[in-house]
C-alpha positions in Angstrom: -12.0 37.3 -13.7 -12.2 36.1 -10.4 -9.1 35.6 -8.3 -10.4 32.1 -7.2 -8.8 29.3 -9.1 -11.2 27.8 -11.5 -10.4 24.5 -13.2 -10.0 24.8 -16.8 -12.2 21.8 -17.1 -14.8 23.5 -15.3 -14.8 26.7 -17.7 -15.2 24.9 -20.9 -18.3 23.0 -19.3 -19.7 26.3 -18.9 -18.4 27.4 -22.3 -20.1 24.3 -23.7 -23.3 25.0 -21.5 -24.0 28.2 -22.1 -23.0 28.8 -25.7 -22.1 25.8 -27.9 -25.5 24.5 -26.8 -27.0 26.6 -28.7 -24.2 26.8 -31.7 -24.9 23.1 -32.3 -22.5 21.3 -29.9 -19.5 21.2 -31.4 -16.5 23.4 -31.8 -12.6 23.0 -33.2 -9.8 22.3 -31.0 -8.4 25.6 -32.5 -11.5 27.5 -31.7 -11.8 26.0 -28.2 -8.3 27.1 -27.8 -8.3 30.6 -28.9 -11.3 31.0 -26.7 -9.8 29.7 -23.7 -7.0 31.6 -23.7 -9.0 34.7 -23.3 -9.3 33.2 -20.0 -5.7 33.0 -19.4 -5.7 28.9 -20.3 -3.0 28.1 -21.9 -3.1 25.4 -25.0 -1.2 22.2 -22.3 -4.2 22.8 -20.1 -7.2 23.0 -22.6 -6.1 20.1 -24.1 -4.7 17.9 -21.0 -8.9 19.0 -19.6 -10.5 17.8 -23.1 -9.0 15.0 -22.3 -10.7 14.3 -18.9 -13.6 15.0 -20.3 -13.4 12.8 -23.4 -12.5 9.9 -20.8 -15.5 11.0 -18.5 -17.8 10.7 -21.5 -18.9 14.4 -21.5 -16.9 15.3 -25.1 -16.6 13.3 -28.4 -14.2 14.0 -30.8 -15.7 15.0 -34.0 -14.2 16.3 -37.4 -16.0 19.1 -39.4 -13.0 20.0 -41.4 -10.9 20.5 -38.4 -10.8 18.4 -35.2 -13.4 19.3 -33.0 -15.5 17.9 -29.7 -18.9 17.9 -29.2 -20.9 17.2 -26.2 -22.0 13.3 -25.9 -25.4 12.9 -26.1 -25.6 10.9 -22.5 -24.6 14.2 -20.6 -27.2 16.4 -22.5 -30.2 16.0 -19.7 -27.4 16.9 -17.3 -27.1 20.1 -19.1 -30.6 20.9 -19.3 -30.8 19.6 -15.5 -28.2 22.5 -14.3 -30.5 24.9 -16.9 -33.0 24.4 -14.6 -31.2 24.6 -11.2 -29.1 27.7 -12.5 -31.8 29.6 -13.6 -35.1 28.0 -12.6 -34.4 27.8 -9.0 -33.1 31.6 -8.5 -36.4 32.3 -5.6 -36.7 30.3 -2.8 -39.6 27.4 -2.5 -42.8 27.5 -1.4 -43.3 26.0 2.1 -46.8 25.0 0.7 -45.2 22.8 -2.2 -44.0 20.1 0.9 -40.8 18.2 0.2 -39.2 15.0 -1.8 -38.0 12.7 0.7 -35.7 10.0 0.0 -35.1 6.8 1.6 -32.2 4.4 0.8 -30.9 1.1 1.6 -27.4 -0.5 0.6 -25.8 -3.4 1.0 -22.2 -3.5 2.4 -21.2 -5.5 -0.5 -22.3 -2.1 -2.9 -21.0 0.2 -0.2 -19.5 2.2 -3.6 -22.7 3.1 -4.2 -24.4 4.3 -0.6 -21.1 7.0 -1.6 -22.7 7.9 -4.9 -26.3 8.1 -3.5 -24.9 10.5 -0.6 -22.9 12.8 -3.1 -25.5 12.6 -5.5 -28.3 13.4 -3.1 -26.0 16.4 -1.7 -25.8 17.7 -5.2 -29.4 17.5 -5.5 -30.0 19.7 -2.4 -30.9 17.3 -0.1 -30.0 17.4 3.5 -29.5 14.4 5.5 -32.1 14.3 8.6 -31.2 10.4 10.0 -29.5 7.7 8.3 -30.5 6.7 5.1 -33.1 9.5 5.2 -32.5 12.7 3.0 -35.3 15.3 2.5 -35.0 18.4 -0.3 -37.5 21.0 -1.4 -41.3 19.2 -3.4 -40.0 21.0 -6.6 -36.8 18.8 -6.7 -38.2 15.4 -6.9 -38.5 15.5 -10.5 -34.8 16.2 -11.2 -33.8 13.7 -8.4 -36.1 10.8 -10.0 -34.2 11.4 -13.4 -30.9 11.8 -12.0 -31.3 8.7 -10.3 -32.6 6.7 -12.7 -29.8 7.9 -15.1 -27.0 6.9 -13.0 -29.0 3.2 -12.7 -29.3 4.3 -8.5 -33.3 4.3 -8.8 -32.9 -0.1 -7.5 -31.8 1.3 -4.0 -34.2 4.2 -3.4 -37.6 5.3 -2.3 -38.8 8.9 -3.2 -41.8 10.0 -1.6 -43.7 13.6 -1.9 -44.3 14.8 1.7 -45.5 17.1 4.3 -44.4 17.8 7.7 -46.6 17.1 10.4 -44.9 17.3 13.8 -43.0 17.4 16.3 -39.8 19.9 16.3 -40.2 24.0 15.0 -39.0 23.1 11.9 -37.0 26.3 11.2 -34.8 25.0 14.1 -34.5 21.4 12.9 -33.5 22.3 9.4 -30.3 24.4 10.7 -28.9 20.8 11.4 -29.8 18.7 8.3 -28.0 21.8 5.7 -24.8 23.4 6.4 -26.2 26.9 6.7 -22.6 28.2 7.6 -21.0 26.8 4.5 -23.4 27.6 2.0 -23.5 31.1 3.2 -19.6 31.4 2.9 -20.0 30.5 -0.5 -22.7 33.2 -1.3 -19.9 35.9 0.4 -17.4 34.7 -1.6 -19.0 35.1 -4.4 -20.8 38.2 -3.7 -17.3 39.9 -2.9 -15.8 39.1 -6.0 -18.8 39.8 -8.5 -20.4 43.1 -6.7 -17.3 45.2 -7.6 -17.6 44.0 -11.3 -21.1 44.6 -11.7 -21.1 47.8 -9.6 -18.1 49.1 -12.5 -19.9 47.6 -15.7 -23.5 49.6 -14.6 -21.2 52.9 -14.9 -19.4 51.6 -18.4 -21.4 52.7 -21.3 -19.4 50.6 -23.9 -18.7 46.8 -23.0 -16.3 45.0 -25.3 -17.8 41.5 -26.4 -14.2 40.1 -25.1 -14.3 41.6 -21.9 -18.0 40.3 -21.4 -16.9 36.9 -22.3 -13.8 37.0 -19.8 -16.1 38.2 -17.0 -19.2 36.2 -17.7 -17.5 32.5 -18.1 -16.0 32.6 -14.8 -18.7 34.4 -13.0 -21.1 31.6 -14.3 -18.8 28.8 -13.6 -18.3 30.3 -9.8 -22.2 30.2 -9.5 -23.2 27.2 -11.1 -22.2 25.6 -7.6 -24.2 27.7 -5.8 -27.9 26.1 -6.5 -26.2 22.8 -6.0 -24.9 23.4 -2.7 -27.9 25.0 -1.6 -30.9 23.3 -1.6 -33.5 26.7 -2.0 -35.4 26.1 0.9 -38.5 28.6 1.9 -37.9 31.9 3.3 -39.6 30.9 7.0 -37.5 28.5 7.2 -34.0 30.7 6.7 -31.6 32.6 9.3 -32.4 36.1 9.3 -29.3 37.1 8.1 -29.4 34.7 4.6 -27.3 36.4 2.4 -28.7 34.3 -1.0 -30.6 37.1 -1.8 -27.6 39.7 -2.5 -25.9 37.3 -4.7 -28.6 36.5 -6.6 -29.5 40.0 -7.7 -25.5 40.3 -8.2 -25.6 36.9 -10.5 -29.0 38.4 -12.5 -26.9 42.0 -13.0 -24.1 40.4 -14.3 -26.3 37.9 -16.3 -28.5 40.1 -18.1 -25.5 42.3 -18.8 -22.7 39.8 -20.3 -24.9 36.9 -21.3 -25.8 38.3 -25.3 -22.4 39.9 -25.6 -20.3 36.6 -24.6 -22.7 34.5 -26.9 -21.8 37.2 -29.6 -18.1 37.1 -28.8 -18.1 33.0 -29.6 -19.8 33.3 -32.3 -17.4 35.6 -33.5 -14.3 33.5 -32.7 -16.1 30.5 -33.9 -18.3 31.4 -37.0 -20.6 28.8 -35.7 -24.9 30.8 -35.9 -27.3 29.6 -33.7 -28.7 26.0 -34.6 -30.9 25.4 -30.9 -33.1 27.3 -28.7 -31.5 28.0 -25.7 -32.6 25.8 -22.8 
């Protein structure tokens, strides 16, 4: 596991997201907690985060014989969102695929929401280029117009599909609407703490479904932030030095590795047999 602190409500997200998807949804309490504690969650915490998450209307209790949760239907499209930016979005655009540019406006007396169009936005991968004014990669705009329009947003915003015309070298400009610097730390971070594993399990011949599962749920949970904070912009328009590309291939090592053999490893602990195709 990675030496990072990871929220325990963060890991059974991705536990929910990568394999109860797929397992139908639901799981025990019990189950939820024997799993977690492979990940060195104790039972207080699992259950003080299902509780977050029941109040933040991502779980709903459920009884199948034994208390259980199961993911709300409302947050589903977000899961199948983060499929996509997780594992759709892994090579950079194409400069010829233009950009989704959004334009807001908010009244000071919904100032709360100019917030939650700026965060969300962010969490898009759009950068800000002048007030009100937030430009992302073209293949984005679908996920932003659903994401907006979920989170009833879509009153206060303008998404166009455009192209850049003029005036500024446009590699230079884009340095100051994303935080190159920042989202680079995060791809050393995690390429620092993953590299080491991956480099040790392409020498181990036998991998213990456990031991996949302890690596791979943190690992996953560590990256899922990663095509969030950055945005995937086109090679010609990167520093020289970008150091996405390492992680990546680290994150698709480690992926095709421990993915099967975690999934395994649940459905071991759980009993539960595959009931969806995976996203």
């Amino acid at each position: 596991m990675s030496d990072s602190p990871i929220r325990p409500s963060s890991l059974i997200n991705t536990v929910y997201g990568a394999f109860l998807r797929r397992l139908g949804g639901w799981i025990s309490i019990a189950d939820l907690i024997t799993l977690m504690s492979e990940l060195d969650v104790d039972s207080p915490a699992v259950r003080s985060a299902i509780s977050r998450l029941k109040k933040k209307g991502i779980l709903e209790p459920e009884r199948q014989g034994a208390t259980g949760y199961r993911l709300s239907p409302a947050v589903l499209p977000v899961f199948d969102e983060g499929d996509r930016r997780i594992f759709g979005s892994l090579e950079p655009a194409d400069l010829s695929d233009g950009w989704a540019m959004a334009v807001f406006s908010v009244p000071e007396s919904e100032r709360s929401h100019r917030y939650q169009l700026r965060t969300r936005l962010t969490w898009l991968g759009f950068g800000n280029i002048a007030p009100g004014v937030w430009l992302a990669p073209g293949r984005i705009l679908d996920d932003a117009r659903g994401t907006l329009v979920r989170l009833g947003l879509s009153d206060y915003v303008h998404l166009f599909a455009a192209d850049y015309a003029a005036f500024s070298d446009l590699r230079t400009t884009v340095s100051t609407w994303w935080d190159f610097p920042a989202i680079q730390t995060q791809y050393a971070a995690f390429t620092e703490t993953y590299a080491p594993v991956a480099e040790r399990l392409r020498r181990q011949s036998d991998l213990d479904t456990t031991e996949a599962f302890r690596h791979y749920v943190p690992m996953l949970t560590q990256w899922r932030r990663l095509p969030y904070l950055d945005p995937g912009l086109p090679t010609e328009l990167l520093p020289a030095d970008w150091n996405a590309v390492a992680a990546r291939k680290v994150f698709l090592r480690l992926h095709a590795v421990l993915a099967e053999p975690s999934l395994l490893h649940v459905r071991k602990v759980t009993g539960l047999g595959d009931k969806s195709p995976q996203a």
